[in-house]
Backbone as ProteinMPNN parsed JSONL, in Angstrom:
{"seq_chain_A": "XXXXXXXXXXXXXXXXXXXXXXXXXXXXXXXXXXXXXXXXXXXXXXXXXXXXXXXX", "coords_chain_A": {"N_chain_A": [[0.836, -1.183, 0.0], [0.612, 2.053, -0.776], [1.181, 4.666, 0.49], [0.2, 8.35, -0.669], [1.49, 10.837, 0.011], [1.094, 13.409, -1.2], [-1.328, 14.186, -1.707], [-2.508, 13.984, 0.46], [-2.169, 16.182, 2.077], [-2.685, 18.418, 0.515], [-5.43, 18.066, 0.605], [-6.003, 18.009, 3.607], [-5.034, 20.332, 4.254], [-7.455, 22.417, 2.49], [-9.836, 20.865, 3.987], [-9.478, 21.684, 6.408], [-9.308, 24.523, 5.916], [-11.935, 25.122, 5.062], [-13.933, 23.947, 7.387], [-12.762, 25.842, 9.411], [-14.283, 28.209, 8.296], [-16.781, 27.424, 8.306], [-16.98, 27.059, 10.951], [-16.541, 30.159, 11.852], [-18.638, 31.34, 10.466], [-20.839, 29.925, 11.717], [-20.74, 30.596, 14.145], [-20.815, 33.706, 14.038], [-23.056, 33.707, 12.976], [-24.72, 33.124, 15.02], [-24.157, 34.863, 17.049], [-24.897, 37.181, 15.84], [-27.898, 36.242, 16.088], [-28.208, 36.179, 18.975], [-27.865, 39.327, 19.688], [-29.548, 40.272, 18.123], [-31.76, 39.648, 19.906], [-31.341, 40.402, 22.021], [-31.342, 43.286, 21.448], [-34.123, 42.601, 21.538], [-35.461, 42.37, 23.618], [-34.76, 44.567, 25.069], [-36.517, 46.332, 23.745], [-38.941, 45.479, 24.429], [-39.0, 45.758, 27.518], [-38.812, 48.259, 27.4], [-41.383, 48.975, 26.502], [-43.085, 48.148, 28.337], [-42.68, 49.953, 30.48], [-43.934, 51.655, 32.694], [-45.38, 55.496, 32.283], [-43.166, 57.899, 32.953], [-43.445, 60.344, 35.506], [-42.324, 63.333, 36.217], [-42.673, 65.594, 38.131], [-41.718, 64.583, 40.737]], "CA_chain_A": [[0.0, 0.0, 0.0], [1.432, 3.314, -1.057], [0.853, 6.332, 0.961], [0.584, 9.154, -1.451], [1.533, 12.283, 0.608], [1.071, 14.927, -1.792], [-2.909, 14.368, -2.24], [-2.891, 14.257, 1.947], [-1.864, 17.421, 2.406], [-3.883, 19.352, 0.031], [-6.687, 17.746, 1.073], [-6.387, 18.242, 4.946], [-5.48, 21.826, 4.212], [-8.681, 22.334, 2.454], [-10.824, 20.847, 4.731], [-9.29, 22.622, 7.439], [-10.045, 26.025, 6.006], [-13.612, 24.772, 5.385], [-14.246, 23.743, 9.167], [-12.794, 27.148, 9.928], [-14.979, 29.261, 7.446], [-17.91, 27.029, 8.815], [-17.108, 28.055, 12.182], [-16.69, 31.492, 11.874], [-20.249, 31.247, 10.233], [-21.731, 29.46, 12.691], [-19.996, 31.553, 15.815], [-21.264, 35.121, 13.8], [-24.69, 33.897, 13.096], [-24.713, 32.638, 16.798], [-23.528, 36.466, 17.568], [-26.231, 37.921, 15.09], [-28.929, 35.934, 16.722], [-28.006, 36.691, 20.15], [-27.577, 40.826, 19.327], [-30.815, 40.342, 18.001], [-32.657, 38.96, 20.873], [-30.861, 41.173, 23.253], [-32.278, 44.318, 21.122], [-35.865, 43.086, 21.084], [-35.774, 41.967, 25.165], [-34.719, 46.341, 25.431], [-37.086, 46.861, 23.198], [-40.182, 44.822, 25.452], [-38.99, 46.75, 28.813], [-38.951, 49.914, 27.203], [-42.519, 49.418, 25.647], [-43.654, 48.016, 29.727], [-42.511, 50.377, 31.24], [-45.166, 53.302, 32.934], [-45.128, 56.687, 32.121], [-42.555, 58.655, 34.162], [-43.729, 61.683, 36.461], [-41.133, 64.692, 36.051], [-42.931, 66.413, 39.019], [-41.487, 64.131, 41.81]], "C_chain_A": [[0.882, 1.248, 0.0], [0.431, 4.436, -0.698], [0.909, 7.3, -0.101], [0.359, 10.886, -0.577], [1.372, 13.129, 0.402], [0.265, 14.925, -1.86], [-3.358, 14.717, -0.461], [-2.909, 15.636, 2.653], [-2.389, 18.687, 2.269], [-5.43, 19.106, 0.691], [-6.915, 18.1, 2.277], [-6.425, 19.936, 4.89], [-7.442, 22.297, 3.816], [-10.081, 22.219, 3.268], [-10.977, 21.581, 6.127], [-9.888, 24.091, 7.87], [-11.54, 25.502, 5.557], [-14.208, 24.813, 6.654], [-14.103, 25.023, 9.551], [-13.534, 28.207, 9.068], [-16.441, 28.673, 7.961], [-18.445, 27.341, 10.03], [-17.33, 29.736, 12.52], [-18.054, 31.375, 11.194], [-21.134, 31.129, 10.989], [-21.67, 30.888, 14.026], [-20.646, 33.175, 15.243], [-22.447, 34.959, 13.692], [-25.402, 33.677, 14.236], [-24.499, 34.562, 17.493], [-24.76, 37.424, 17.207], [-27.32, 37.802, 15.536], [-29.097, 36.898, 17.994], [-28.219, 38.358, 20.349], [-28.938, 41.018, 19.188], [-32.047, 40.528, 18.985], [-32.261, 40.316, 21.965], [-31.456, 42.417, 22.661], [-33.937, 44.013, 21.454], [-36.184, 42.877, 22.68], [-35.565, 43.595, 26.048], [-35.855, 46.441, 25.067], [-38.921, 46.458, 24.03], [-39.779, 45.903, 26.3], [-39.235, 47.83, 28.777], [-40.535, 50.086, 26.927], [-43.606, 48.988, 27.225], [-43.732, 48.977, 30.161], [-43.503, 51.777, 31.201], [-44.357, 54.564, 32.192], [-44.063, 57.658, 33.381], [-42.938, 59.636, 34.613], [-42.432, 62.689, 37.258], [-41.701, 65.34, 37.309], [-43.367, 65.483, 40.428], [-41.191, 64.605, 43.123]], "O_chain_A": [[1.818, 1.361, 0.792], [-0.574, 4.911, -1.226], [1.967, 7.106, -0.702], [-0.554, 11.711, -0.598], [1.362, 14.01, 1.262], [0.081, 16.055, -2.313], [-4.267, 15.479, -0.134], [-3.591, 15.995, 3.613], [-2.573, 19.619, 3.052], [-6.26, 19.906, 1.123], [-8.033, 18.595, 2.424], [-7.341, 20.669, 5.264], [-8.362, 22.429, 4.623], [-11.04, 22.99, 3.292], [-11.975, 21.937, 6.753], [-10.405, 24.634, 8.846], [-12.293, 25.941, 6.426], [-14.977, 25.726, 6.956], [-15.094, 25.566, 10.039], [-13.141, 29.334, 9.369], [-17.324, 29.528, 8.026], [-19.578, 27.699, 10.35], [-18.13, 30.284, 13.279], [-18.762, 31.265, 12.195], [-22.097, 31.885, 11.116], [-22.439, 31.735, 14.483], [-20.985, 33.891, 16.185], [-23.186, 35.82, 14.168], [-26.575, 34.013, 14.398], [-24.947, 35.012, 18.547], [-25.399, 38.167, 17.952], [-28.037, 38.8, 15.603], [-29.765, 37.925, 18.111], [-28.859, 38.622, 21.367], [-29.559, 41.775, 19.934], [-33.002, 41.298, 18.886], [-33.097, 41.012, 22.541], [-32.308, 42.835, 23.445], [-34.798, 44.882, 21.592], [-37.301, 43.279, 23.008], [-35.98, 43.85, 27.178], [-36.611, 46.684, 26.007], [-39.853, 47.261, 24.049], [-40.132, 47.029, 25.949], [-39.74, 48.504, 29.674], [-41.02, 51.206, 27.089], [-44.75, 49.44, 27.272], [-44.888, 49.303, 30.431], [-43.765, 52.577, 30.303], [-43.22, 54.623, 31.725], [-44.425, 57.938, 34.524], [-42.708, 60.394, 33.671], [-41.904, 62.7, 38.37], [-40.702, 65.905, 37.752], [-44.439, 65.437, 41.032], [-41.0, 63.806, 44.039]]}, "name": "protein", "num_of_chains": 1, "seq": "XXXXXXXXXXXXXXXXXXXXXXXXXXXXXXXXXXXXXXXXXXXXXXXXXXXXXXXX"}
């Protein structure tokens, strides 16, 4: 059986930067979500919250 080292190499590269372009995908749309959520959970409290009275 003959190892052929030069097809191993390209290939792991490759998949390497794949996995890492998949991650960074994942991990920013994970970021995007989150950003998201955290705007609309301001955006509830602010729309709860009473009227304030300036003449405390």
């Amino acid at each position: 059986m003959v190892v052929l080292a030069g097809e191993w190499v390209p290939a792991w590269l490759a998949m390497s930067i794949t996995f890492l372009v998949a991650l960074i995908g994942v991990g920013g749309l994970g970021w995007w979500v989150l950003r998201g959520d955290a705007r609309n959970r301001r955006s509830e409290d602010i729309g709860e919250a009473g009227p304030h009275d300036i003449h405390h």
